[in-house]
C-alpha positions in Angstrom: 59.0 34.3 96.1 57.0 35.2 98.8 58.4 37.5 101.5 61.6 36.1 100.3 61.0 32.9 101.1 61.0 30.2 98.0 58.2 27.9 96.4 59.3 24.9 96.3 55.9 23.7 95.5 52.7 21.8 97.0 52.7 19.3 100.1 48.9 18.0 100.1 47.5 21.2 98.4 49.9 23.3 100.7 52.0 25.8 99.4 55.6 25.1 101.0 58.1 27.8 101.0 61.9 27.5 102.3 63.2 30.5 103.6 67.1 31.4 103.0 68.3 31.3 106.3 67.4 27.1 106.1 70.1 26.4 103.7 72.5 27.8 106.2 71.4 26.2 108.9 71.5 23.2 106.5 75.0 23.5 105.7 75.9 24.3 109.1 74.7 21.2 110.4 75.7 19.1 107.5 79.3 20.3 108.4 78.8 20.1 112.1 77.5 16.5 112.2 79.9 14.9 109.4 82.6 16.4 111.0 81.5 14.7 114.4 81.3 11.3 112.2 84.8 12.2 110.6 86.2 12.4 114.2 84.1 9.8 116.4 84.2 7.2 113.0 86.1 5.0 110.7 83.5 6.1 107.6 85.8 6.3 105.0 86.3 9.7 102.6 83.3 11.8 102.0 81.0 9.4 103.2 80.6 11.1 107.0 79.5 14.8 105.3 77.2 12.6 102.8 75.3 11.1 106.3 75.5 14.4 107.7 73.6 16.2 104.8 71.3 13.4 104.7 70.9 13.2 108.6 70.3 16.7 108.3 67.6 16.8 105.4 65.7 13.9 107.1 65.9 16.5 110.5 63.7 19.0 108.6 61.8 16.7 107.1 60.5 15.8 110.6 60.2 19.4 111.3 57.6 19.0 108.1 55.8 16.0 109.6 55.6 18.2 112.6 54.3 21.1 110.8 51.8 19.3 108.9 50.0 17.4 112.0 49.3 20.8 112.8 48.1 21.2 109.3 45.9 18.6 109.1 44.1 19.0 112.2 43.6 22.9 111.3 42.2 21.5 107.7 39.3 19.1 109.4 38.7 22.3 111.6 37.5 23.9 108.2 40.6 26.1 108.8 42.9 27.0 105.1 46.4 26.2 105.5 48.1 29.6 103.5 51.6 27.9 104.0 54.3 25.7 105.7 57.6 27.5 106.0 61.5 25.7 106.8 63.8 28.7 108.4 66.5 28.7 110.3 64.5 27.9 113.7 62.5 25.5 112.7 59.0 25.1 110.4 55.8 27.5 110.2 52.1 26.5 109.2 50.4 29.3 108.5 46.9 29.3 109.2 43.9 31.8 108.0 42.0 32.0 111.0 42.3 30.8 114.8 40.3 27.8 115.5 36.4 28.6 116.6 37.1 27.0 120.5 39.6 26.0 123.2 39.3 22.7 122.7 39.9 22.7 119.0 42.7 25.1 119.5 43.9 22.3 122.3 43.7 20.1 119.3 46.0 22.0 116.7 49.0 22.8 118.6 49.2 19.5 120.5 48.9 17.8 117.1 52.8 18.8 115.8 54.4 17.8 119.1 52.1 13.9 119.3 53.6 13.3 115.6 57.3 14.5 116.9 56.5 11.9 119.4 55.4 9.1 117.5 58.4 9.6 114.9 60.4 8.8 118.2 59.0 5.9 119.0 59.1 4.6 115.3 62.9 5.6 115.0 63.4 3.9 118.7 61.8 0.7 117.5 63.7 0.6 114.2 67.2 1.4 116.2 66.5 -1.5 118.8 64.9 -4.0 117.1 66.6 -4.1 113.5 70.3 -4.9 112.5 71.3 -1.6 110.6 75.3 -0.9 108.7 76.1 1.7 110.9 76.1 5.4 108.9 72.0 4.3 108.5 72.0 3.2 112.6 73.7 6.5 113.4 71.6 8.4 111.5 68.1 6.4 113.0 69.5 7.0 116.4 69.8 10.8 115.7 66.6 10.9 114.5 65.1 9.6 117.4 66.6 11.7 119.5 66.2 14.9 117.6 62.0 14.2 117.3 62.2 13.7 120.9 64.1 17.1 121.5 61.8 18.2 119.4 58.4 17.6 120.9 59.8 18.4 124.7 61.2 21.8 123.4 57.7 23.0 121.9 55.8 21.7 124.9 57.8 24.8 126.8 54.7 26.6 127.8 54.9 30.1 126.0 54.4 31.8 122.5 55.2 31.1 119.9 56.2 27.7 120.8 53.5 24.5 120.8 53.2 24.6 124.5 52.5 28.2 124.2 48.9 27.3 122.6 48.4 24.7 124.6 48.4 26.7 127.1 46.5 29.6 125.6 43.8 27.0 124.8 43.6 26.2 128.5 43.2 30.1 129.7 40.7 30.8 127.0 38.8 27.9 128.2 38.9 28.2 131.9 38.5 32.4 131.4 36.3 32.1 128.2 38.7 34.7 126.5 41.0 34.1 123.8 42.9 36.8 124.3 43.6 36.4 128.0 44.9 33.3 126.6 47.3 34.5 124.3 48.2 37.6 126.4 49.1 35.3 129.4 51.2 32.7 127.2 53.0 35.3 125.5 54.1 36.6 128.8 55.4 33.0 129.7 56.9 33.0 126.2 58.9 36.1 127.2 59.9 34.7 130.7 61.6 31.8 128.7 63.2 34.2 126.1 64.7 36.3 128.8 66.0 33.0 130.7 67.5 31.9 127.2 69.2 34.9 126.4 70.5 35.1 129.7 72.1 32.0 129.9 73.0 32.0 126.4 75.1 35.0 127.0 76.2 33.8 130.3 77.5 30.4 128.9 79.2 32.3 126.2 80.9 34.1 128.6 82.0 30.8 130.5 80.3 31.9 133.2 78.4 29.0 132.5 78.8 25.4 132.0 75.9 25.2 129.2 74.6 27.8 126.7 75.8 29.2 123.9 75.3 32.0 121.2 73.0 29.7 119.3 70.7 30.0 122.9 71.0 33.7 122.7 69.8 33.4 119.1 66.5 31.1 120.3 65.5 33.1 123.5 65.9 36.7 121.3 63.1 34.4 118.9 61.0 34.1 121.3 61.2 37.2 122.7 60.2 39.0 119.9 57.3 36.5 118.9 56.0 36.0 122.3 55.8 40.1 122.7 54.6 40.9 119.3 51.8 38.0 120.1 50.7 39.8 123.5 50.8 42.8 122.0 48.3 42.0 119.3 46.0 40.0 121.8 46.1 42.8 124.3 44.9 45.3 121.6 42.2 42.4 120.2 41.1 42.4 124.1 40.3 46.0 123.8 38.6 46.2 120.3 36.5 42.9 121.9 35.0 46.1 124.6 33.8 48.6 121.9 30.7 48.0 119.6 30.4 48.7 116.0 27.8 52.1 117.2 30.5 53.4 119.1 33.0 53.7 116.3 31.0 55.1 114.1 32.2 58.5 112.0 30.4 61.4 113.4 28.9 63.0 110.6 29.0 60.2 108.1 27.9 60.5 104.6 24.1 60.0 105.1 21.6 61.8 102.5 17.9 61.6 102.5 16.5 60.0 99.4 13.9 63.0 98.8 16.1 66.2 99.4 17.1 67.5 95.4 20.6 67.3 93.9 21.0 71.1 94.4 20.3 70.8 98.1 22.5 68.1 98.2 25.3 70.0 96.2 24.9 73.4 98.9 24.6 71.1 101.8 26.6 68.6 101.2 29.8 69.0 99.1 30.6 72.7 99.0 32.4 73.4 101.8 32.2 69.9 103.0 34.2 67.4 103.4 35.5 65.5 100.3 33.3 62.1 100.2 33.2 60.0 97.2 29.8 58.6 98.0 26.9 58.7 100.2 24.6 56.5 101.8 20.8 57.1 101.3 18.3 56.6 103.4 14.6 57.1 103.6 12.4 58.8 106.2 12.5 56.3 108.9 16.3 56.3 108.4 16.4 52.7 106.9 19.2 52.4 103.9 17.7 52.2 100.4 20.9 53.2 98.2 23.9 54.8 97.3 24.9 57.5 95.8 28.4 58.0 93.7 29.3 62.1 93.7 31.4 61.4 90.4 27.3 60.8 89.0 26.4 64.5 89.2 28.3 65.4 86.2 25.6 63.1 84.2 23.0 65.3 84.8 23.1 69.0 83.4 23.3 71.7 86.4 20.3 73.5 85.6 18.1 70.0 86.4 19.7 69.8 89.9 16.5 71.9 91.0 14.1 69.2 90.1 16.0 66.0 90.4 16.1 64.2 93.1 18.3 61.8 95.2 15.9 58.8 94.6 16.5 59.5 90.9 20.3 59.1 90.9 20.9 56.6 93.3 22.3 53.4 92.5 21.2 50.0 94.4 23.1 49.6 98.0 23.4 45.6 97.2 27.3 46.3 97.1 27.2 48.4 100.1 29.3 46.2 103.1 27.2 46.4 106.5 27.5 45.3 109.9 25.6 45.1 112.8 25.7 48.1 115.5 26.1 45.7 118.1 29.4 44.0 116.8 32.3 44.0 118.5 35.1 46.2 117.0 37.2 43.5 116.9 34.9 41.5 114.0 34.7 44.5 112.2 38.5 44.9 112.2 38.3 41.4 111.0 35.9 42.2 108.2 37.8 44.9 106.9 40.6 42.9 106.6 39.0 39.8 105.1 36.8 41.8 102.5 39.8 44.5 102.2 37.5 47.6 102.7 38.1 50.4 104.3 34.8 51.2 105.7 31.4 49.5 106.2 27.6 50.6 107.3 26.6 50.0 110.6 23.0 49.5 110.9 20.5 48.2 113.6 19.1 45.4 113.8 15.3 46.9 112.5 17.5 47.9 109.6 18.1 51.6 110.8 21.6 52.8 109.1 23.2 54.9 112.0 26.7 56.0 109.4 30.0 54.2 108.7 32.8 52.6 110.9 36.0 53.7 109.0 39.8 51.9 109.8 41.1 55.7 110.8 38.0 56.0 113.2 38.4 53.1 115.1 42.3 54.2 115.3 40.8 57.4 116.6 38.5 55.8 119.1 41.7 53.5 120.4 43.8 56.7 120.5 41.1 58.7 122.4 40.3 56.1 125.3 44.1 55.6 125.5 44.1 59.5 126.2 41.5 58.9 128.6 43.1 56.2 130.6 46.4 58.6 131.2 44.5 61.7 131.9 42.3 59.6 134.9 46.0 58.5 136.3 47.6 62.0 136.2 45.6 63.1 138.7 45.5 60.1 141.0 49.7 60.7 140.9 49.3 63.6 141.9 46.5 63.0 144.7 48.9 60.2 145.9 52.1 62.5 145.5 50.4 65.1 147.8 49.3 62.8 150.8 52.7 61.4 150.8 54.2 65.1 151.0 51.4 65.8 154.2 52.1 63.2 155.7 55.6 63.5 155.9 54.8 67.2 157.2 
C-alpha cells in the first residue's frame, strides 16, 4: 500500500498502483454502460454488463497507454518513473524530477495525449474497415471515441492537465523561467476549474442544458491541483532570488582547529546554544573537519587544557556542502534529495562561511514576507491621505 493506493505490480520496471476510488468508478461505469446496452440492444442476459465491464477495463487501460507515453519519454530524458496511478479521474505518472528544458518538458506532456490519439485512429480503422459481431463493434467504437475525448480534454491548457505543461513548457521557454511557466498555467488551470464548477452546478440546477455533478467533481480537481501547483511554483520563483550566503545561520557552529577543548567547552557550549557538532576550520577560514560534542566525554576533563581541536576532530568527508552562490531553491532540493537537514556553504576558494538550515531559509522567506507588507503599509496610508486632501 502506498498512500492507500494498491500494488498491483510492475508495468516495464514501473511500480503501478490502483487507488480505491477506481474500482468505483469502475463499477459505476460498468453499470452505466451495460445498462445503456440493456436498453439500446437485443444482447441477451448478462451479456450487456459483461461488455460494459470489459468496455470499461479496456477504458483504463488506455488511460495506462496514456500514462506510459508520458513515461517513456520521461525515462529517455534520464528522468525515474516512481509510479503510474488509476483513480477515479483518470491515471498519474509520477516522475522524480522535472525535465532539464522547455523543449524536453514540450516533449513529456504532449507524449500521453499523441498516443490517446493514435489509439483513435487504430480503433477508427478497426471500426470502419473490419466486419465485427456487434458487443466487440460497440465496444471498438467506444474506444475510439473515449481516446479521442481523451486527448482533446488534456490538451485544455491549464494544470494539472496535459495542456497545462504544454503550455508551461512554452512560458518557460519564451520567459526562460520554469516557474513563470507553471505559475501562469496553473492560473489557466484554475480559470477552467471555476468554469467547470460553475456550470456543473448550474446544469445541476437545470439552469443549464449540459453539466452535471460529475463536472462539479472535475472543475473542484482542477481547482485544487492547478492552485496547489502555483502555489509551489510561486514560492520555487522566490527561493530561485536568494543565494545559498544569504541563508546562512548567523552564528553557525564554526570552531577554529587550534583553540583547546576547554576554550571550546567556556566558549562554546556553556551557555550556548545546544549544537551537536561543529565545523572546523583553519586560520584562513577554509574547512578541515568536524567535530562531534558527544566526543568530549572520551577525553578526561583535566586534558581539556592541553588538547586541542585538531586532536579530536574527525574527517569532514561526510560533511554535505554547497556553493555560497546557489540558489535557495537547489539547496531546498538538496536537502530533500540527500534528506538532510542542513549543509555547509562554502566559497568557491573553499572558505566555509556556516550552515544553511531548513528552519533558516523558512526564517529568511518569513522575514522578506514581513518586509514586503511593512513597505505597503505605509504606501496605504500615503495613498489613503492624498485621497482625504484632496477631497478637502
Amino acid at each position: 500500500m502506498n498512500n492507500n493506493n494498491i500494488r498491483v505490480g510492475n508495468l516495464f520496471g514501473i511500480p503501478f498502483y490502483i487507488n480505491p476510488s477506481w474500482f468505483f468508478i469502475l463499477g459505476l461505469m460498468t453499470l452505466t454502460y451495460g445498462g445503456q446496452l440493456a436498453f439500446t440492444t437485443q444482447l441477451p442476459g448478462i451479456v450487456p454488463w459483461l461488455v460494459g465491464l470489459s468496455a470499461s477495463l479496456l477504458l483504463f487501460a488506455s488511460v495506462l497507454a496514456h500514462e506510459l507515453g508520458h513515461s517513456f519519454v520521461a525515462i529517455s530524458q534520464g528522468i525515474e518513473v516512481k509510479s503510474i496511478t488509476l483513480f477515479i479521474f483518470g491515471g498519474l505518472a509520477s516522475l522524480e524530477r522535472e525535465s532539464k528544458s522547455p523543449g524536453e518538458a514540450f516533449a513529456v506532456a504532449i507524449a500521453g495525449p499523441l498516443v490517446s490519439i493514435i489509439l483513435f485512429a487504430i480503433f477508427t480503422v478497426i471500426q470502419t474497415t473490419t466486419p465485427l459481431p456487434l458487443a466487440l463493434s460497440l465496444v471498438v467504437s467506444l474506444l475510439a471515441y473515449i481516446n479521442l475525448i481523451l486527448a482533446l480534454f488534456n490538451m485544455i491548457p491549464g494544470l494539472p492537465l496535459d495542456g497545462g505543461n504544454v503550455l508551461k513548457a512554452i512560458v518557460w521557454k519564451i520567459t526562460g523561467n520554469p516557474q513563470k511557466g507553471v505559475i501562469f498555467a496553473g492560473r489557466f488551470g484554475q480559470f477552467f476549474g471555476w468554469t467547470a464548477v460553475i456550470i456543473g452546478a448550474l446544469g445541476t440546477l437545470n439552469v443549464l442544458p449540459f453539466g452535471n455533478f460529475w463536472t462539479v467533481l472535475i472543475g473542484w480537481f482542477l481547482l485544487q491541483n492547478a492552485g496547489n501547483a502555483a502555489q509551489s511554483a510561486q514560492l520555487e520563483d522566490k527561493l530561485n532570488h536568494f543565494s545559498a550566503a544569504e541563508a546562512v545561520t548567523e552564528e553557525s557552529p564554526i570552531v577554529k582547529q587550534d583553540i583547546t577543548l576547554r576554550e571550546f567547552a567556556n566558549n562554546y557550549i556553556i551557555g550556548k546554544q545546544p549544537w551537536r557538532k561543529f565545523l572546523v576550520t583553519d586560520e584562513e577560514s577554509i574547512l578541515v573537519g568536524v567535530l562531534e560534542v558527544e566526543d568530549l566525554k572520551n577525553i578526561s576533563t583535566h586534558l581539556w587544557g592541553e588538547t586541542t581541536i585538531k586532536e579530536l576532530m574527525k574527517s569532514y568527508e561526510d560533511v554535505k556542502t554547497v556553493s555560497d552562490t546557489e540558489t535557495l531553491l537547489e539547496v531546498v532540493k538538496m536537502l530533500e534529495l540527500q534528506k538532510e537537514s542542513e549543509l555547509a556553504v562554502v566559497k568557491e576558494d573553499g572558505t566555509l562561511l556556516g550552515l544553511v538550515e531548513k528552519k533558516g531559509i523558512t526564517q529568511l522567506l518569513q522575514s522578506q514576507r514581513e518586509q514586503q507588507v511593512s513597505q505597503k503599509q505605509p504606501q496605504a496610508m500615503e495613498s489613503s491621505f492624498q485621497k482625504s486632501s484632496s477631497s478637502e
